[in-house]
DOLOKOL-559009 format. One record per residue (C-alpha): residue in one letter; x, y, z; residue number from 0. Coordinates in steps of 0.2 Angstrom, whole numbers, padded with zeros to 4 digits. Layout:
<pt "A" <X Y Z> NUM> ...
This chain:
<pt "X" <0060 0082 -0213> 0> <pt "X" <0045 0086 -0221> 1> <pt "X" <0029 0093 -0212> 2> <pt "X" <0021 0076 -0213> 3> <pt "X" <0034 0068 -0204> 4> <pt "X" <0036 0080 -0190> 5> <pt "X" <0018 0080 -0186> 6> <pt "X" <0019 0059 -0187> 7> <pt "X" <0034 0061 -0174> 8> <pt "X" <0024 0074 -0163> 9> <pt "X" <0009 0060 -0166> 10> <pt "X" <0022 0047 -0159> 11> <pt "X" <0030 0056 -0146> 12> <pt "X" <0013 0061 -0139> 13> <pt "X" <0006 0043 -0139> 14> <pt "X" <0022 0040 -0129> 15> <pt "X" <0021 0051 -0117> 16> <pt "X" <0003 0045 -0113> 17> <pt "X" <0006 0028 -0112> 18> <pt "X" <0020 0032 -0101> 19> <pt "X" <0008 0039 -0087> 20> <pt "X" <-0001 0023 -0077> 21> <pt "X" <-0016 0022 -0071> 22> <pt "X" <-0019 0021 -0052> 23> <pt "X" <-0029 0002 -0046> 24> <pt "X" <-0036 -0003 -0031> 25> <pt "X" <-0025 -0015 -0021> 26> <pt "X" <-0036 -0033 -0024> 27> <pt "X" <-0046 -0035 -0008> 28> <pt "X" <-0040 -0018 -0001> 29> <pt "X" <-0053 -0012 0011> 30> <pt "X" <-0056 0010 0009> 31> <pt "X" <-0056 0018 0027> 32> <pt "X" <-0067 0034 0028> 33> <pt "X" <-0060 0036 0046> 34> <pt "X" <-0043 0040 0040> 35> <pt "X" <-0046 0048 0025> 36> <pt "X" <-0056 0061 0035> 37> <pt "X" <-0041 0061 0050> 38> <pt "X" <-0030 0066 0033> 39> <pt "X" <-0042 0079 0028> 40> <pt "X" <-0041 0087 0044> 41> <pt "X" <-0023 0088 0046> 42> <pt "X" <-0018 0107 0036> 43> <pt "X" <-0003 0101 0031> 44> <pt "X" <-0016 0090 0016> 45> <pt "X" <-0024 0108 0010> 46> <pt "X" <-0027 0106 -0010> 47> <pt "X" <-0024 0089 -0010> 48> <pt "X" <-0038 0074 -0010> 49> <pt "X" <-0034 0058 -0003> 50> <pt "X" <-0042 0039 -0003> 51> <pt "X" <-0035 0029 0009> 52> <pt "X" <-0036 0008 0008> 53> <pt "X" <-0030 -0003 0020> 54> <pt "X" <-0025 -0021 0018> 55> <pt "X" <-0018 -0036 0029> 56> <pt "X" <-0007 -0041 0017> 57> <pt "X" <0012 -0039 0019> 58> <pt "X" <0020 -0022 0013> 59> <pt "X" <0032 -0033 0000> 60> <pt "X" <0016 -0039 -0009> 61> <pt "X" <0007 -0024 -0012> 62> <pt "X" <0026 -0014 -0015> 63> <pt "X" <0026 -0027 -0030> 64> <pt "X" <0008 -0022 -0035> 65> <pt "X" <0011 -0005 -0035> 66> <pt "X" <0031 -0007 -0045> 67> <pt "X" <0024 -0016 -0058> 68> <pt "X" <0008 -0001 -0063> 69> <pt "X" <0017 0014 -0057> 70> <pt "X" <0033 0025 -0057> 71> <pt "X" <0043 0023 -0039> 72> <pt "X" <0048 0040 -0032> 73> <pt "X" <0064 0032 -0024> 74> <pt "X" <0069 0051 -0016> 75> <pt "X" <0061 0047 -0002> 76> <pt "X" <0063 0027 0003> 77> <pt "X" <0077 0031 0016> 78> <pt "X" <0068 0045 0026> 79> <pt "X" <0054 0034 0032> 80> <pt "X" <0051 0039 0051> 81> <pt "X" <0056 0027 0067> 82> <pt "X" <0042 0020 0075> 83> <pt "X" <0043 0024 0097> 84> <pt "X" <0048 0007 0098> 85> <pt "X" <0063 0010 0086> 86> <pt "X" <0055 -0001 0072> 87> <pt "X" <0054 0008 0056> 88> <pt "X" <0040 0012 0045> 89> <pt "X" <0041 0004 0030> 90> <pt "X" <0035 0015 0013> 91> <pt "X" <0035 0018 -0004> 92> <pt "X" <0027 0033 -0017> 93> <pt "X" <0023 0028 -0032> 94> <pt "X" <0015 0040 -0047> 95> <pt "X" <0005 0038 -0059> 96> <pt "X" <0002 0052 -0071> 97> <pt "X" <0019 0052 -0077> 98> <pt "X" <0028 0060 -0066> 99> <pt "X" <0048 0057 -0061> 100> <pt "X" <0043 0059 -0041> 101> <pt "X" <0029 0065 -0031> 102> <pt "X" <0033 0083 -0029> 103> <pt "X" <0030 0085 -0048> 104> <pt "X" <0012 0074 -0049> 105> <pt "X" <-0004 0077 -0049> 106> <pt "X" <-0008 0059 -0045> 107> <pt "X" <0002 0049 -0032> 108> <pt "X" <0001 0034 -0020> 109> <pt "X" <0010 0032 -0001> 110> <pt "X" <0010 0010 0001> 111> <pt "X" <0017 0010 0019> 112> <pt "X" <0016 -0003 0034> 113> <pt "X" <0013 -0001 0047> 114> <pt "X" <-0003 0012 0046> 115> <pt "X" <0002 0027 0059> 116> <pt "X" <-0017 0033 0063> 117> <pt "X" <-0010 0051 0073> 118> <pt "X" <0004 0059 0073> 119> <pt "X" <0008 0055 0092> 120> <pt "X" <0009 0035 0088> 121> <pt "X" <-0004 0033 0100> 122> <pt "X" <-0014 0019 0086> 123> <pt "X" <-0001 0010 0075> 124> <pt "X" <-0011 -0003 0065> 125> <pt "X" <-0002 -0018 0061> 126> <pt "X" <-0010 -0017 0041> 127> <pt "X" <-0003 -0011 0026> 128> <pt "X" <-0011 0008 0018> 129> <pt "X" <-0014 0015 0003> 130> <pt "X" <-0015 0031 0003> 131> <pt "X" <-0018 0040 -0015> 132> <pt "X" <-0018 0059 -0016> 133> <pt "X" <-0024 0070 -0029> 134> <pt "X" <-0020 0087 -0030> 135> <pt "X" <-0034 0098 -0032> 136> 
């Protein structure tokens, strides 16, 4: 291959790769909740990352769907959501958007769960669905 075509392939290949990376969207009518986003920033576990957080009362299937058609689903984690204290399980989903195979190797990801657990000791559950999208700094 002449030196034309390989930088035509790398053109192409490049081109690809961008359009292979999503680009994150507000859930329609998805409210953002400064309370939370501020409980996230507190917690030290969230050093060097940024988050927004949205929340929504529309059903977690819905805004799964949303999310599935825009972004990449990191599926590693879809069995290990958390039980609630009630024994009801927490329904989530990751999603990138940069690209990025799971959430462990992106920049730019998003947590869709339902329902929204406000403090670690389950003592405010909302019945809503959260969007939660992270950006490491």
């Amino acid at each position: 291959m002449n030196t034309k075509g390989l930088v035509l392939c790398a053109l192409i290949l490049g081109l690809c790769a961008v359009s292979a990376a999503a680009e994150f969207k507000v859930y329609p009518g998805a409210q953002r909740d400064l309370q939370l986003e501020q409980a996230i920033k507190k917690d030290p576990r969230n050093q060097g990352v940024e988050s927004e957080v949205y929340l929504t009362p529309d059903p977690f299937e819905k805004v799964y769907q949303f999310y599935k058609a825009i972004g990449t689903e990191d599926g590693t984690m879809k069995n290990a959501a958390p039980k609630l204290p009630s024994g009801g399980r927490i329904q989530w989903a990751f999603f990138t958007f940069d690209g990025a195979k799971n959430i462990s190797g992106s920049r730019v990801w998003a947590k869709i769960q339902r329902p929204t657990v406000v403090d670690p000791e389950y003592k405010d559950i909302r019945d809503v669905t959260s969007i939660q999208l992270v950006r490491k700094k």
